[in-house]
N, CA, C and O atoms as a GROMACS GRO file, in nm:
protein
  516
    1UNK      N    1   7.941   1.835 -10.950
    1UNK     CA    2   7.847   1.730 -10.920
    1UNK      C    3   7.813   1.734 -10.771
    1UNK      O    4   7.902   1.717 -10.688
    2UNK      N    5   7.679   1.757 -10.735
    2UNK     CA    6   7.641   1.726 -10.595
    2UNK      C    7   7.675   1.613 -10.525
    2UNK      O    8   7.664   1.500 -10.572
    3UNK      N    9   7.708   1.634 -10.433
    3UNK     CA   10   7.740   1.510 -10.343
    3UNK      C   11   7.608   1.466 -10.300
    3UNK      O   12   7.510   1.540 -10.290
    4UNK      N   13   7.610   1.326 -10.270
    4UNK     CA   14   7.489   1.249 -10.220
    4UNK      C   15   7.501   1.233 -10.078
    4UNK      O   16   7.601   1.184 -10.026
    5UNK      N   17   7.403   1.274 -10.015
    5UNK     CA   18   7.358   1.235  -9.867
    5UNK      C   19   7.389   1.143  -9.822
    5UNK      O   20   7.379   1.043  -9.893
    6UNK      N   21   7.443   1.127  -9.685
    6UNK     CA   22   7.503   0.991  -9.608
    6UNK      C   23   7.456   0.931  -9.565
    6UNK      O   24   7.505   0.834  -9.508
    7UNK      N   25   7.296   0.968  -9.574
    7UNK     CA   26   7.174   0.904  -9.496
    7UNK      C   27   7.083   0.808  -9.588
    7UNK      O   28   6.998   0.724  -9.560
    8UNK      N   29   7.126   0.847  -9.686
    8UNK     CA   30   7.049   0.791  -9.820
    8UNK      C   31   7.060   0.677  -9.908
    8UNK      O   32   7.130   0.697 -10.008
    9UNK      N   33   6.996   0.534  -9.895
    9UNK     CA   34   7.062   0.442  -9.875
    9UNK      C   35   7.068   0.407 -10.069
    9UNK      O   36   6.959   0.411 -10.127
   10UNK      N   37   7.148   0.388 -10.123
   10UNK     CA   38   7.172   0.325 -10.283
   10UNK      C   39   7.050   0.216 -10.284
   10UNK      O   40   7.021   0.124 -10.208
   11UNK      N   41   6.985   0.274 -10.415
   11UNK     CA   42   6.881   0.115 -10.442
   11UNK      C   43   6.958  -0.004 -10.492
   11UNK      O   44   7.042   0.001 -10.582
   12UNK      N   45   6.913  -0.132 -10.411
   12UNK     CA   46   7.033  -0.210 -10.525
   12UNK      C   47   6.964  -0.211 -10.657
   12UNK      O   48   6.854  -0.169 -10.690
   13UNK      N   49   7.081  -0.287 -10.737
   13UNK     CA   50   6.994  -0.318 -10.878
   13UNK      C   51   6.938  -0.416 -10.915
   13UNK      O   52   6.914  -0.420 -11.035
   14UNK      N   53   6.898  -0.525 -10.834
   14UNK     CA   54   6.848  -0.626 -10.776
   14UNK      C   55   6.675  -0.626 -10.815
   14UNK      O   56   6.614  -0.728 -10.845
   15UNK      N   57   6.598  -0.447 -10.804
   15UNK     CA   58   6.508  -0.439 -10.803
   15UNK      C   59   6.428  -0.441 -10.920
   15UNK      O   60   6.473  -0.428 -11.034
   16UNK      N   61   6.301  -0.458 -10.888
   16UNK     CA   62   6.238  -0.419 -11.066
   16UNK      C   63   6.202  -0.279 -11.052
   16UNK      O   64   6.220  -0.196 -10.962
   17UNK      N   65   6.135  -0.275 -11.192
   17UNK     CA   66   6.154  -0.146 -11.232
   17UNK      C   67   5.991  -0.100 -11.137
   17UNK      O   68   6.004   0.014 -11.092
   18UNK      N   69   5.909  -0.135 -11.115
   18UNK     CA   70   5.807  -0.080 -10.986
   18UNK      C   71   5.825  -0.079 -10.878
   18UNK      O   72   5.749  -0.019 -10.802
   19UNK      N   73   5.960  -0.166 -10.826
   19UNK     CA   74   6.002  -0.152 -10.691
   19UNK      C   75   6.126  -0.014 -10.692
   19UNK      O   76   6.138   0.034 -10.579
   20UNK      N   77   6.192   0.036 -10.771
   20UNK     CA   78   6.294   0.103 -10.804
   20UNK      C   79   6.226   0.236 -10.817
   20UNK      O   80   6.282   0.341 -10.789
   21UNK      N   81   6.031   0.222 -10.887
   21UNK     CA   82   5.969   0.364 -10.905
   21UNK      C   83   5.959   0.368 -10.694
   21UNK      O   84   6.004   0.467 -10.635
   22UNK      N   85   5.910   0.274 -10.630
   22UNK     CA   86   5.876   0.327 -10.538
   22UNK      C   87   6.001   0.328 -10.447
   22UNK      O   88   6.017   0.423 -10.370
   23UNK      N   89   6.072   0.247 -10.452
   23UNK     CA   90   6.242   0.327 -10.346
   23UNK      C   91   6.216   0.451 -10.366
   23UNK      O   92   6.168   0.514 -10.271
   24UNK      N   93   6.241   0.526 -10.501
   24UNK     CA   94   6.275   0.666 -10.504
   24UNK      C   95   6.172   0.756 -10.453
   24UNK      O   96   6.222   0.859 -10.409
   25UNK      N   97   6.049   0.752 -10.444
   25UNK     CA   98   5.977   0.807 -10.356
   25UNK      C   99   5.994   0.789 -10.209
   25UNK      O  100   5.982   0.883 -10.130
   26UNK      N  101   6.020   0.670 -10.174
   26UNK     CA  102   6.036   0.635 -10.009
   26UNK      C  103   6.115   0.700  -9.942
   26UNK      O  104   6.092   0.744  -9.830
   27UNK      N  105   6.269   0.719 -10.038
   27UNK     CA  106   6.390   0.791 -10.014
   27UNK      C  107   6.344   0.888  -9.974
   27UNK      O  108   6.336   0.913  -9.853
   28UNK      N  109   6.308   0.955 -10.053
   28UNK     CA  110   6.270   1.083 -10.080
   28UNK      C  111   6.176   1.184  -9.956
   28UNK      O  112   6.195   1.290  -9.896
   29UNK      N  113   6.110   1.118  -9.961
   29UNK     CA  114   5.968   1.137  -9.819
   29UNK      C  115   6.036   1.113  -9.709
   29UNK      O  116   6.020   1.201  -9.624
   30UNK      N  117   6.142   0.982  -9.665
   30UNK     CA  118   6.157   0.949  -9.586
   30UNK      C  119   6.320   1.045  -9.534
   30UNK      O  120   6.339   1.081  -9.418
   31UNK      N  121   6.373   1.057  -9.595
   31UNK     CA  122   6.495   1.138  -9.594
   31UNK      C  123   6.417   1.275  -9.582
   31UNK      O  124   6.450   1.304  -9.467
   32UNK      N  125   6.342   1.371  -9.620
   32UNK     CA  126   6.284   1.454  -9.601
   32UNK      C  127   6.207   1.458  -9.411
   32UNK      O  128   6.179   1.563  -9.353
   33UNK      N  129   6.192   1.348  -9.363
   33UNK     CA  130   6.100   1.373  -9.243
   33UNK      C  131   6.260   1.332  -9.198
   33UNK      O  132   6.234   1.213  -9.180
   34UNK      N  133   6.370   1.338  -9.174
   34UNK     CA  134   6.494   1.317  -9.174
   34UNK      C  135   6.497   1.154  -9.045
   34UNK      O  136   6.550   1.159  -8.934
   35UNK      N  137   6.431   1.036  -9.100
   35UNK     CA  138   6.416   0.928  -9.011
   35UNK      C  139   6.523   0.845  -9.120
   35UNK      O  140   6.577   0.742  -9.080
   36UNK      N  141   6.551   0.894  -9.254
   36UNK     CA  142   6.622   0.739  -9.297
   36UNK      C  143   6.765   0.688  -9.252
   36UNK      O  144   6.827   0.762  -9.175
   37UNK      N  145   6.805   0.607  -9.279
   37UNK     CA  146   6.960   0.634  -9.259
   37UNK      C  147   7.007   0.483  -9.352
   37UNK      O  148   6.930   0.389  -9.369
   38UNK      N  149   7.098   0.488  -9.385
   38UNK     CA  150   7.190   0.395  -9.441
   38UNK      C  151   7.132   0.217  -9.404
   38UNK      O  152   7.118   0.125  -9.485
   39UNK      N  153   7.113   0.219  -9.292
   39UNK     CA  154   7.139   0.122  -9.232
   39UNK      C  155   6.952   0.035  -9.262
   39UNK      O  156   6.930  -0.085  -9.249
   40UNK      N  157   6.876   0.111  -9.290
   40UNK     CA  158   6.745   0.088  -9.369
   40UNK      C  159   6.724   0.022  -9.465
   40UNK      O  160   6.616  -0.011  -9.512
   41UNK      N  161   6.863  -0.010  -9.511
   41UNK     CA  162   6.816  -0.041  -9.701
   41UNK      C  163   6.794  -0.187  -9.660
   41UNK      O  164   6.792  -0.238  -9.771
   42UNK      N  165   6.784  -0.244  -9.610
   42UNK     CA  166   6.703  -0.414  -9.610
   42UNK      C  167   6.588  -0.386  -9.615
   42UNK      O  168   6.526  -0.392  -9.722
   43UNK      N  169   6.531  -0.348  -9.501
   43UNK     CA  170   6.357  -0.264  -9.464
   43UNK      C  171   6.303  -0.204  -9.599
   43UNK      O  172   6.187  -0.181  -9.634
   44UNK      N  173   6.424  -0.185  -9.666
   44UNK     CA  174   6.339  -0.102  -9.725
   44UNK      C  175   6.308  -0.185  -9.901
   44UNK      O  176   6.215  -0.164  -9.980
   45UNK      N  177   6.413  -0.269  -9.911
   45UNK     CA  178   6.411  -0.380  -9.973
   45UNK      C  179   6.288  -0.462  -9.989
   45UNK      O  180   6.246  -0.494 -10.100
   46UNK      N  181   6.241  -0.489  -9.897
   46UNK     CA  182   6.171  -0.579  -9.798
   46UNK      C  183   6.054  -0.506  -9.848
   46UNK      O  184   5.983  -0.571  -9.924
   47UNK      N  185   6.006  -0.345  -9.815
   47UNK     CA  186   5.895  -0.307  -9.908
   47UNK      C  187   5.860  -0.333 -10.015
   47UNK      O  188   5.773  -0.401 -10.069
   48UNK      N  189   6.006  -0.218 -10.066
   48UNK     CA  190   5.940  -0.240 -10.250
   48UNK      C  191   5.916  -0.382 -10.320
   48UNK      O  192   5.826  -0.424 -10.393
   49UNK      N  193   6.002  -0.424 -10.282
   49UNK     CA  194   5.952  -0.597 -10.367
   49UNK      C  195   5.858  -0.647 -10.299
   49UNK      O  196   5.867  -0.769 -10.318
   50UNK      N  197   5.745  -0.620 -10.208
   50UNK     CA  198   5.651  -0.626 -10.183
   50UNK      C  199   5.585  -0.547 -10.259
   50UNK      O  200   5.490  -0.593 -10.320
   51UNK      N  201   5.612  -0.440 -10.270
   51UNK     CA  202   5.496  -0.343 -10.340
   51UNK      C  203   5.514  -0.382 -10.479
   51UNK      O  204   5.415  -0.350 -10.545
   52UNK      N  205   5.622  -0.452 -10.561
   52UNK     CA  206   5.616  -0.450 -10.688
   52UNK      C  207   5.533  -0.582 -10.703
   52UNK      O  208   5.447  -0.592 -10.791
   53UNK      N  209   5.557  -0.671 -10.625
   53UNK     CA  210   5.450  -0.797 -10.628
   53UNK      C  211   5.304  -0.816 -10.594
   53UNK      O  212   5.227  -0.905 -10.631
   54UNK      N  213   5.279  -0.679 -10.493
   54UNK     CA  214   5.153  -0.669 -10.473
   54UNK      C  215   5.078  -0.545 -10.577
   54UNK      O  216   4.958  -0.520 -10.561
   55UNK      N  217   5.160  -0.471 -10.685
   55UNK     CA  218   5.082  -0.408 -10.798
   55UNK      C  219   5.097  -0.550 -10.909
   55UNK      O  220   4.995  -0.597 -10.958
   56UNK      N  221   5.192  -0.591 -10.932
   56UNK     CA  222   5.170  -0.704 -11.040
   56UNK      C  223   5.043  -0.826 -11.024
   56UNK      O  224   4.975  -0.871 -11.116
   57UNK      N  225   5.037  -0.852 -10.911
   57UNK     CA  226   4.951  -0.956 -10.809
   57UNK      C  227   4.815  -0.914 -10.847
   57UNK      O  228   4.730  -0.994 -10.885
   58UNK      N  229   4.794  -0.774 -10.834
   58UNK     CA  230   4.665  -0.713 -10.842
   58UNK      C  231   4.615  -0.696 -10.948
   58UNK      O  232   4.491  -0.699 -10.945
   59UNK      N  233   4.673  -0.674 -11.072
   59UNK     CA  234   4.678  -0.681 -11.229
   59UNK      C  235   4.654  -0.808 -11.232
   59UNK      O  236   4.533  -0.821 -11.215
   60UNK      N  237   4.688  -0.879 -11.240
   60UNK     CA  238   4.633  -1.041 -11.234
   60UNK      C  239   4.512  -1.075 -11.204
   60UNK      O  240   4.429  -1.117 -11.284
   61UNK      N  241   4.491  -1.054 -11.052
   61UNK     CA  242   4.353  -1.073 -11.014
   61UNK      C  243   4.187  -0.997 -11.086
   61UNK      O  244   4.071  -1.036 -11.098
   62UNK      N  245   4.259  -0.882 -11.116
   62UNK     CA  246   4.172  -0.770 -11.157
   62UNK      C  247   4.136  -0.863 -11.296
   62UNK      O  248   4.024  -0.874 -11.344
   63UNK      N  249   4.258  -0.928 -11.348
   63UNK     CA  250   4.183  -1.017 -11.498
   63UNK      C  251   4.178  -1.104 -11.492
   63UNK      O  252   4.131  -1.162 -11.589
   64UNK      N  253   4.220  -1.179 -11.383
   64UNK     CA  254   4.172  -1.301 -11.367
   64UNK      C  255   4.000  -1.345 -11.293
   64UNK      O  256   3.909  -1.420 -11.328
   65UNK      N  257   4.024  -1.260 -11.188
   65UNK     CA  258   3.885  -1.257 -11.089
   65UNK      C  259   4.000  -1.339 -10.933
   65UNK      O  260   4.112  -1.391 -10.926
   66UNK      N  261   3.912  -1.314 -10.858
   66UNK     CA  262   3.987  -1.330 -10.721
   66UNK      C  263   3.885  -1.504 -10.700
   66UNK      O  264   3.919  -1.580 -10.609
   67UNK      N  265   3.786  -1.536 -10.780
   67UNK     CA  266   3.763  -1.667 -10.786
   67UNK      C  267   3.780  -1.791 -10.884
   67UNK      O  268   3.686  -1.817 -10.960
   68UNK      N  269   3.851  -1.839 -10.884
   68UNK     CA  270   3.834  -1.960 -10.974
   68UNK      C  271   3.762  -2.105 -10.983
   68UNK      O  272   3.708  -2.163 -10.889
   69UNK      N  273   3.772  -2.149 -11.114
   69UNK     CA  274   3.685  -2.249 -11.105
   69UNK      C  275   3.772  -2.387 -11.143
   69UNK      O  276   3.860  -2.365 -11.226
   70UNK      N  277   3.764  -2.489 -11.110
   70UNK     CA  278   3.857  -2.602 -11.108
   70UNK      C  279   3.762  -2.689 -11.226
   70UNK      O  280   3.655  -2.662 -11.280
   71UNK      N  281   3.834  -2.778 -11.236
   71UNK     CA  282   3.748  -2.851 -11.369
   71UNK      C  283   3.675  -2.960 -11.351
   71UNK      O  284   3.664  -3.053 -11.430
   72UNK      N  285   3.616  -2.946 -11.227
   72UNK     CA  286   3.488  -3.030 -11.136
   72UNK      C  287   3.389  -2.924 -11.089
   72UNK      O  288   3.297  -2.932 -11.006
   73UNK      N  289   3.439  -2.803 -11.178
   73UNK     CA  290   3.327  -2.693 -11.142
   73UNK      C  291   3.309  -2.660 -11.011
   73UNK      O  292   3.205  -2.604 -10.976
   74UNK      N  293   3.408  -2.690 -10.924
   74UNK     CA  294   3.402  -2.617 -10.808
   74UNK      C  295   3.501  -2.496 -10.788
   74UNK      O  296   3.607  -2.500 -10.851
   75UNK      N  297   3.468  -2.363 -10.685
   75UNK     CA  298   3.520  -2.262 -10.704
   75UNK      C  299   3.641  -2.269 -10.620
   75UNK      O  300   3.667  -2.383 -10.582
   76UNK      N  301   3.701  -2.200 -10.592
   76UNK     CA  302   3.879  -2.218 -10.533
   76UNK      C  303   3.915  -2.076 -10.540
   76UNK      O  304   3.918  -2.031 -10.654
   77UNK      N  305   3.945  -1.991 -10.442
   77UNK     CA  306   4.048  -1.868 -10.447
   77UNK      C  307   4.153  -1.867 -10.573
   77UNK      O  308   4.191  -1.971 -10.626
   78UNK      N  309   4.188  -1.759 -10.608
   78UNK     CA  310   4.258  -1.775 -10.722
   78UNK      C  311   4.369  -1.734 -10.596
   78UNK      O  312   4.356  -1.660 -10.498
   79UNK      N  313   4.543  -1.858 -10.668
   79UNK     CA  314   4.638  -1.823 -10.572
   79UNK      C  315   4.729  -1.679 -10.581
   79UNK      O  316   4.813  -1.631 -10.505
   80UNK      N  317   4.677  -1.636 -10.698
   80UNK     CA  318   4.763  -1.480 -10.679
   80UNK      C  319   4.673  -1.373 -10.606
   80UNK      O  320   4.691  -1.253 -10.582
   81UNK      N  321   4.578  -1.451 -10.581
   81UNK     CA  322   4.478  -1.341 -10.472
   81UNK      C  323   4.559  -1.341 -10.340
   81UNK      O  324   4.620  -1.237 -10.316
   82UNK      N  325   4.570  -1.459 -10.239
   82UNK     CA  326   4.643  -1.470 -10.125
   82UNK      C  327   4.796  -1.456 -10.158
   82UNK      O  328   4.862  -1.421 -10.060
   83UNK      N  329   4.865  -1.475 -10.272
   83UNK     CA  330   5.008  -1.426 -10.270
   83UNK      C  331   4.968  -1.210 -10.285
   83UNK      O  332   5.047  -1.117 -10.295
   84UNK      N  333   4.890  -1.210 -10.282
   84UNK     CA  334   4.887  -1.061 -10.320
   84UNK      C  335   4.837  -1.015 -10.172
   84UNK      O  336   4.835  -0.893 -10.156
   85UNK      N  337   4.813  -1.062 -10.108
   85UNK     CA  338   4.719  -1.040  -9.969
   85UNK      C  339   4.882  -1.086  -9.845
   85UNK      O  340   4.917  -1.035  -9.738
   86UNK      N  341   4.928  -1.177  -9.911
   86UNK     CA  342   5.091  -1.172  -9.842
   86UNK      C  343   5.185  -1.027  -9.820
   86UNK      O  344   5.238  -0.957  -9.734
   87UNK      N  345   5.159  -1.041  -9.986
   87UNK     CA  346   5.296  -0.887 -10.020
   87UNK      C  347   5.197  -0.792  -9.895
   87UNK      O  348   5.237  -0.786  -9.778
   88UNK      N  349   5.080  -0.729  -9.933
   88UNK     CA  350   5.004  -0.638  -9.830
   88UNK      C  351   5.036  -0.681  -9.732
   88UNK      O  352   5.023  -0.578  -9.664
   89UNK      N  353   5.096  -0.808  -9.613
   89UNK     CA  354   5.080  -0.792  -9.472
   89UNK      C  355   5.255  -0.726  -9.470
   89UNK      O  356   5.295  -0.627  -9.409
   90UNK      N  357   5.344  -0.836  -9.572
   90UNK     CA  358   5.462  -0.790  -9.590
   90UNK      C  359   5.482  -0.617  -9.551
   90UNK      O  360   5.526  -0.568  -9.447
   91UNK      N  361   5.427  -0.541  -9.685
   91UNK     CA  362   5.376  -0.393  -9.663
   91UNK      C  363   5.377  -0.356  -9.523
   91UNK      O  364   5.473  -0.316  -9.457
   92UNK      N  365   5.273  -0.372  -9.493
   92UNK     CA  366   5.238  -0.316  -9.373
   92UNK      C  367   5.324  -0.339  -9.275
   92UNK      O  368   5.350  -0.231  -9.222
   93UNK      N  369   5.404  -0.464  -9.204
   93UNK     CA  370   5.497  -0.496  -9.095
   93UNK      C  371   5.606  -0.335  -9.146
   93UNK      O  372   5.608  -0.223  -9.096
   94UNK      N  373   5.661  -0.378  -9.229
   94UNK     CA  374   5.765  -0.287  -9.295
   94UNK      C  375   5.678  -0.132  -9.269
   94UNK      O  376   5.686  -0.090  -9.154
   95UNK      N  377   5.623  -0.075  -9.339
   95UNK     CA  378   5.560   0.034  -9.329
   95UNK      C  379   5.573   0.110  -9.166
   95UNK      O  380   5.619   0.213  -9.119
   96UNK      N  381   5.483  -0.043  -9.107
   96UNK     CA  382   5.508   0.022  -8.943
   96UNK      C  383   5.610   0.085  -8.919
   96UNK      O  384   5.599   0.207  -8.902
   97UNK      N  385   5.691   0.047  -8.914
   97UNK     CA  386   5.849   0.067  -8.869
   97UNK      C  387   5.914   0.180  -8.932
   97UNK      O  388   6.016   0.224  -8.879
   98UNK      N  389   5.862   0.242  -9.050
   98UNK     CA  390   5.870   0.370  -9.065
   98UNK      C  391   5.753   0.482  -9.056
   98UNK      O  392   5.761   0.592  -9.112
   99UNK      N  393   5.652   0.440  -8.984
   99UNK     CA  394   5.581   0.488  -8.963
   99UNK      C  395   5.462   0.608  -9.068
   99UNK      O  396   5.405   0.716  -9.061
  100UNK      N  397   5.485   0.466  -9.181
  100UNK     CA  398   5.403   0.467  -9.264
  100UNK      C  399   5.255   0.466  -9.318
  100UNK      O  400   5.212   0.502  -9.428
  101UNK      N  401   5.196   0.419  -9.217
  101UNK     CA  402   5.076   0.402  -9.181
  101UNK      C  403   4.990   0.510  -9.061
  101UNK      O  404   5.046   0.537  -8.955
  102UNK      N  405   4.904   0.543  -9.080
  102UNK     CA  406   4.838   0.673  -8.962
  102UNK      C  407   4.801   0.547  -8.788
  102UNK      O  408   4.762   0.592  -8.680
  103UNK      N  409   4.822   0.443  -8.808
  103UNK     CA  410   4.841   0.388  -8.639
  103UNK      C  411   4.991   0.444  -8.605
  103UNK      O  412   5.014   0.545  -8.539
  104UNK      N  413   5.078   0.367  -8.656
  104UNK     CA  414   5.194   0.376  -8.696
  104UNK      C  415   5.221   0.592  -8.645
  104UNK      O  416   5.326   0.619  -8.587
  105UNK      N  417   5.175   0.648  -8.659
  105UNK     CA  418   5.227   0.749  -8.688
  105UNK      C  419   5.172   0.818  -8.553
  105UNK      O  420   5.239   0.912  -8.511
  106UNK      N  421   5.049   0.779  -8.475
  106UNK     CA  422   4.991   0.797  -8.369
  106UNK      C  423   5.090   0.737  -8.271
  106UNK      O  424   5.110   0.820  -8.182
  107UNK      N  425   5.175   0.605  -8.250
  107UNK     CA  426   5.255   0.590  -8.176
  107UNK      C  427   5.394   0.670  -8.189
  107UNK      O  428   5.469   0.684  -8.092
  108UNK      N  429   5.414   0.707  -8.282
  108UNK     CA  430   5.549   0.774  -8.290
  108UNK      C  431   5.495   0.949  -8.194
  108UNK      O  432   5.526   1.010  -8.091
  109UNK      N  433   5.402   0.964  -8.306
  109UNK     CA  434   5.396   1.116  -8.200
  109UNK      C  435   5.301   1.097  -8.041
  109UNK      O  436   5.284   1.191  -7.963
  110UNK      N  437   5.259   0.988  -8.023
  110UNK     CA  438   5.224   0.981  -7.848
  110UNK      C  439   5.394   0.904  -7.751
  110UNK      O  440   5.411   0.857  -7.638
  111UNK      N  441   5.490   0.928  -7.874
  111UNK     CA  442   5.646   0.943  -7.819
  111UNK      C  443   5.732   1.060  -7.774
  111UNK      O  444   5.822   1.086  -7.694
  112UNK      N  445   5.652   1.121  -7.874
  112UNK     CA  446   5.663   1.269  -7.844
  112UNK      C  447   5.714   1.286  -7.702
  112UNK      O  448   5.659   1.219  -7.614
  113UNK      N  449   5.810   1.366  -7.672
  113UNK     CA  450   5.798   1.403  -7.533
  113UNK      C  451   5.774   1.498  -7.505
  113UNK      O  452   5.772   1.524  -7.385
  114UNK      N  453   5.738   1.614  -7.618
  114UNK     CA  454   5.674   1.771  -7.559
  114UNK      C  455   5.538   1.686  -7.522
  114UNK      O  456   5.496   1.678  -7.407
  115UNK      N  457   5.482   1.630  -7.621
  115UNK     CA  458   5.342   1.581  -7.578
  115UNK      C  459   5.336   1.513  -7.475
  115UNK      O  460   5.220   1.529  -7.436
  116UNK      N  461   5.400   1.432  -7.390
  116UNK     CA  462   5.428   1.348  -7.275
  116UNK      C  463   5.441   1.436  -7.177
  116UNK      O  464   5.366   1.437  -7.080
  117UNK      N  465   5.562   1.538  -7.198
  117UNK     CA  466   5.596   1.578  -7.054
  117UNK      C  467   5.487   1.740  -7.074
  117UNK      O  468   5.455   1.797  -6.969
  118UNK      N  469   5.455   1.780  -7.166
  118UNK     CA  470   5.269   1.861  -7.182
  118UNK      C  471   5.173   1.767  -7.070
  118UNK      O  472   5.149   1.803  -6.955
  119UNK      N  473   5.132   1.654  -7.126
  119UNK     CA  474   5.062   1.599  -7.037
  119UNK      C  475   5.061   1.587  -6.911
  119UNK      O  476   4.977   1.619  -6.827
  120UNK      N  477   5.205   1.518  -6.901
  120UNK     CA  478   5.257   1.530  -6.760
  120UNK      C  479   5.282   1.660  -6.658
  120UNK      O  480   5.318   1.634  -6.543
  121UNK      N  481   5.268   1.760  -6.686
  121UNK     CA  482   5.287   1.874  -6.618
  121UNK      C  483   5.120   1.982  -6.620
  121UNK      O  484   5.099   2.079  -6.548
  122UNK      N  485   5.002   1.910  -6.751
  122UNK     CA  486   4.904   1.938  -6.707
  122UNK      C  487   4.836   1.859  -6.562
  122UNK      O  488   4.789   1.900  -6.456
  123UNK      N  489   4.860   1.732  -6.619
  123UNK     CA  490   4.792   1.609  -6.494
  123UNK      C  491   4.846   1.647  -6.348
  123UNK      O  492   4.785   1.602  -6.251
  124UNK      N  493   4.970   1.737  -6.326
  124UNK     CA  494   4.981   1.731  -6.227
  124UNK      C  495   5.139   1.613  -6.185
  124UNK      O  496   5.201   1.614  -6.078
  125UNK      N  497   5.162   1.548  -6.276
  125UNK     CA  498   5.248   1.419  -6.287
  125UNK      C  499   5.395   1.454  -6.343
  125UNK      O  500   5.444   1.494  -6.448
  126UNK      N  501   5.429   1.424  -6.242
  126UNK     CA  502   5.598   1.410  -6.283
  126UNK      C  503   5.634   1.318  -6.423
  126UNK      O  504   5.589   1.206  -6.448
  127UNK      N  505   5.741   1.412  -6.517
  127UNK     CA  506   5.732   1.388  -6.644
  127UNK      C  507   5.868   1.262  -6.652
  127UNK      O  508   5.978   1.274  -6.599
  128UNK      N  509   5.823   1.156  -6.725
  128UNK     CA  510   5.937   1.072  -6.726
  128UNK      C  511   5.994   1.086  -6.883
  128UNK      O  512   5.944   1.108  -6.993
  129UNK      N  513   6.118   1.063  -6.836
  129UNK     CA  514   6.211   1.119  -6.978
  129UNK      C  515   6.265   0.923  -7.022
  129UNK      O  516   6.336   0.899  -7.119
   0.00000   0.00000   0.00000
């Protein structure tokens, strides 16, 4: 039996079964660019049950409509539209931080320090470490 990676954090079982499809991809990608480590699995918690609430959220809206109508015939946001527009900011904070997102991924590599101290030694500028 293969041994499991020390970096690789256990899904709890806590999750549903769309948050549990996307841990195992996250792991996966994210252990591969070798950034995960153990100490992630809240963060990463913190996604998927966002992402499983913001695909369920969206199934809803998609049959419900993102407008509703109240029974004075006036229209009203439907509330799984803005709980679904939550999980997405949820997403995204989280995402950042693994640099999930292409902003997100522009600050990690303008961290770079070949690219920094590149710059710094074209400009003429002493390279700070």
């Amino acid at each position: 039996m293969a041994k499991k990676k020390k970096n690789i954090p256990d899904c709890p079982s806590c999750l549903g079964a769309v948050a549990r499809a996307e841990w195992k991809i996250l792991v996966t990608d994210l252990d591969a660019l070798g950034i995960l480590d153990r100490v992630d699995r809240g963060a990463l918690v913190v996604y998927c049950e966002a992402w499983e609430e913001f695909v369920l959220l969206s199934k809803v809206v998609k049959e419900e409509g993102a407008v509703c109508v109240a029974t004075n015939g006036s229209p009203y946001q439907n509330p799984a539209l803005g709980a679904k527009n939550k999980a997405a900011e949820r997403m995204l904070k989280v995402a950042a931080q693994f640099g999930m997102t292409p902003a997100a991924r522009v600050k990690i590599d303008a961290c770079d320090s070949d690219v920094t101290n590149s710059f710094a030694e074209f400009a003429g500028l002493k390279a700070v470490k």
